[in-house]
C-alpha distance (Angstrom), angle and dihedral (degrees) to the residues before:
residue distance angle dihedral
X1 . . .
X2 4.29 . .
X3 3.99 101.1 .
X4 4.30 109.1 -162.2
X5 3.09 112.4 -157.9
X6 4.11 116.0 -163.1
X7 3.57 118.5 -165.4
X8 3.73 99.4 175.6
X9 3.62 142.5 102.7
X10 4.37 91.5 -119.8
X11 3.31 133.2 54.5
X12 3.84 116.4 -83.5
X13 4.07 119.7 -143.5
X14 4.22 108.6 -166.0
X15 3.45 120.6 -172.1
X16 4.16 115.9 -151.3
X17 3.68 108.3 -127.5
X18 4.27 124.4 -166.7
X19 3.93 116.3 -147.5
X20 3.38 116.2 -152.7
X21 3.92 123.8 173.0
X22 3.45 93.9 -104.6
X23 3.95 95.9 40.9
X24 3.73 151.9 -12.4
X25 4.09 106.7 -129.7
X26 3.84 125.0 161.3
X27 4.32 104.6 -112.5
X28 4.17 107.6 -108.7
X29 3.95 106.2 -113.9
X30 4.16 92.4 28.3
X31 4.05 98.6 120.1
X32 3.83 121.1 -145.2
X33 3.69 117.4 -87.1
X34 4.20 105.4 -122.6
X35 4.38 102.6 -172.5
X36 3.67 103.8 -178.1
X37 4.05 121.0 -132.1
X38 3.72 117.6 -60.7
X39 4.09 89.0 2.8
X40 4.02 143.6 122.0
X41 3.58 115.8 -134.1
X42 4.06 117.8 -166.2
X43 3.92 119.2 -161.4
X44 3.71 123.8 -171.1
X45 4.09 107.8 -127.2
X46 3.94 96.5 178.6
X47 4.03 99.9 104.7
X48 4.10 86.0 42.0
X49 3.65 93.7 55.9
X50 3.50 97.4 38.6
X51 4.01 90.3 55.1
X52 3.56 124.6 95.3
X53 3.77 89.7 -113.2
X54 3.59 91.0 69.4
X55 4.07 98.2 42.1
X56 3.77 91.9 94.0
X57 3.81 89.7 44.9
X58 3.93 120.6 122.6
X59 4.17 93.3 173.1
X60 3.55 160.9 -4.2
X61 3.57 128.8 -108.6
X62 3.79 122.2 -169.0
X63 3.77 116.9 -159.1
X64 3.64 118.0 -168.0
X65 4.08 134.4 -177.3
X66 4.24 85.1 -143.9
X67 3.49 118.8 35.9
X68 3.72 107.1 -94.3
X69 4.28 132.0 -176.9
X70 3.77 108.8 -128.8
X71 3.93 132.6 -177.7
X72 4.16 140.7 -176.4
X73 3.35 113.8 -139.4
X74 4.26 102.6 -178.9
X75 3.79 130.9 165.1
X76 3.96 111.3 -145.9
X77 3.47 121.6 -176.8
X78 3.91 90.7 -21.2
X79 3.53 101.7 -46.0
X80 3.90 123.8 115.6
X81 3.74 117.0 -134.2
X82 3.39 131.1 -172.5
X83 4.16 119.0 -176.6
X84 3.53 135.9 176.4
X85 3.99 132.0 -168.8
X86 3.64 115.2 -70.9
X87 3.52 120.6 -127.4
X88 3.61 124.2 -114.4
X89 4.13 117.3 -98.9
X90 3.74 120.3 -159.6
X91 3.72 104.3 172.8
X92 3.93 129.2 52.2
X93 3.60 107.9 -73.2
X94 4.11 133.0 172.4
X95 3.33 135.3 -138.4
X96 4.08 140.7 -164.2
X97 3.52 123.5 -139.8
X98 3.56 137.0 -179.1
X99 3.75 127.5 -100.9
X100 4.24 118.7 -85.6
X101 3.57 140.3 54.6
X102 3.64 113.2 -21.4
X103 3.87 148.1 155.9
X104 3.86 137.7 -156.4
X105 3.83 113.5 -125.2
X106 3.91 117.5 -159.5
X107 4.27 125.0 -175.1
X108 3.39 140.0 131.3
X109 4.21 97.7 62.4
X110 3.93 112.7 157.9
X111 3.59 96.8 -153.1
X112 3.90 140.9 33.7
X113 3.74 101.8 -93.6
X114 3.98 146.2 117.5
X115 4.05 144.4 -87.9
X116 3.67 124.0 -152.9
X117 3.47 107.0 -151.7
X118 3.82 124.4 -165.3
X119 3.93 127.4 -176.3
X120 3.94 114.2 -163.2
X121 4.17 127.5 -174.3
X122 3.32 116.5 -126.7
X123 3.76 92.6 -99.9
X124 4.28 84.7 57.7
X125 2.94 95.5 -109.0
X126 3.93 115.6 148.4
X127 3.70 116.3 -109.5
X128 3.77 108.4 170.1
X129 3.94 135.1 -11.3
X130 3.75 108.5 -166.4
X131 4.01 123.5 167.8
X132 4.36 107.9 -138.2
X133 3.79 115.2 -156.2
X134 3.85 109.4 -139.3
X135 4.03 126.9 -173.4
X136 3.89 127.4 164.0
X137 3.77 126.6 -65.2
X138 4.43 90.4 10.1
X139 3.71 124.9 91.4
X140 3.74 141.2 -153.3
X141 3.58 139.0 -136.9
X142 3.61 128.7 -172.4
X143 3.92 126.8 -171.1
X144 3.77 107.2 -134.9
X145 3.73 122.8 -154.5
X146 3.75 118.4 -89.9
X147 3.56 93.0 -123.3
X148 4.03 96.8 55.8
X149 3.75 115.5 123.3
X150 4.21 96.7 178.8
X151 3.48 135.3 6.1
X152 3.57 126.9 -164.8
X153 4.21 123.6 -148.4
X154 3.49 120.0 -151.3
X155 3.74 112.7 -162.3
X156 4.09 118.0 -158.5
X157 3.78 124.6 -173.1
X158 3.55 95.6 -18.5
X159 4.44 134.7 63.3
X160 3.66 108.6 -128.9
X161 4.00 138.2 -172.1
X162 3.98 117.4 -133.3
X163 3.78 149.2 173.8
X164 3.73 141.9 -176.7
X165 4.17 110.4 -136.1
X166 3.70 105.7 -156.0
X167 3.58 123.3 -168.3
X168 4.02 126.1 177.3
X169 3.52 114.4 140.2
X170 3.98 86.5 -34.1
X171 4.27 131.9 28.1
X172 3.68 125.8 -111.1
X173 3.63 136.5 176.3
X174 3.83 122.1 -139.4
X175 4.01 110.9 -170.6
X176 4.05 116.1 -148.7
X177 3.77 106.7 -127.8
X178 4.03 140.6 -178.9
X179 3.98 105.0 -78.8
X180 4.15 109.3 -125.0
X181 3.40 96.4 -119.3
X182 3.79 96.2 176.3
X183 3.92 143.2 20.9
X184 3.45 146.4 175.4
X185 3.78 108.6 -107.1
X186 3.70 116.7 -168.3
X187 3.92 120.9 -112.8
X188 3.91 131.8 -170.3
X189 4.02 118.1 -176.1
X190 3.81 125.9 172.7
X191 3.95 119.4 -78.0
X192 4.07 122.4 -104.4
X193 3.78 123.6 -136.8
């Protein structure tokens, strides 16, 4: 189920968008989304996904006239998912992910450019290093060794959106994010006179 959230004063009109790794195309038949102002709007996705339109499909992509909230909530195989949009990461971040079968998904770059991605065990060891090209409205999926414990994304010349689909026994979804780099840490030192 796709739930739209508009938190505007005018009508919003999203259109549902598949990425694939060799495009990002809006399905023939699949209907603009209209979610009045200050409303939630809940479309049913199951005979869309299930099609063979959507078997090469790594994504979604919403695209809205207002700006709009959206999440997936899916149940595969007996497991409840909820997902919401990642945000976009410009600068090398890294990620941990659990242990089983798993793959990195990359969309949404705004510029022809590159990802270095690198899988380490949990012992660091390296277990792959693998460059990803990325341009606008294509994504990327890479199949990451069983054994990887983190992997770490290095963006150049272009922002991207990613996840890491884990399945062992059970699916998860771990979003790439910006690393916090810095903070403000509180301090208290004696008084002078």
């Amino acid at each position: 189920t796709l739930t739209i959230a508009n938190d505007s004063d005018a009508q919003a009109t999203a259109t549902l968008r598949l990425v694939t790794a060799g495009s990002v195309f809006a399905p023939a038949g699949v209907k603009p989304i209209s979610v009045p102002p200050h409303a939630v709007v809940r479309t049913y996705l199951d005979d869309l996904l299930k099609s063979d339109t959507a078997k090469d499909a790594i994504g979604l992509e919403i695209d809205a006239d207002q700006s709009v909230t959206a999440s997936l909530r899916s149940v595969v195989d007996g497991d409840l998912s909820v997902l919401a949009p990642g945000r976009r990461v410009f600068t090398p971040t890294t990620v941990v992910v659990p242990g089983g079968s798993k793959r990195l998904v990359l969309a949404g770059a705004d510029a022809v450019g590159v990802a270095t991605v690198v899988a380490h065990a949990a012992d660091g060891t390296g277990l792959m290093d693998q460059r990803v090209s990325l341009q606008p409205d294509e994504g990327a999926s890479v199949d990451l060794p069983d054994r990887t414990a983190s992997v770490d994304v290095s963006p150049q010349r272009t922002a991207l959106r990613g996840a890491v689909l884990v399945q062992d026994g059970g699916s998860a979804v771990v979003r790439l994010r910006e690393l916090v780099r810095a903070g403000a840490v509180p301090a208290v030192a004696p008084g002078r006179r």
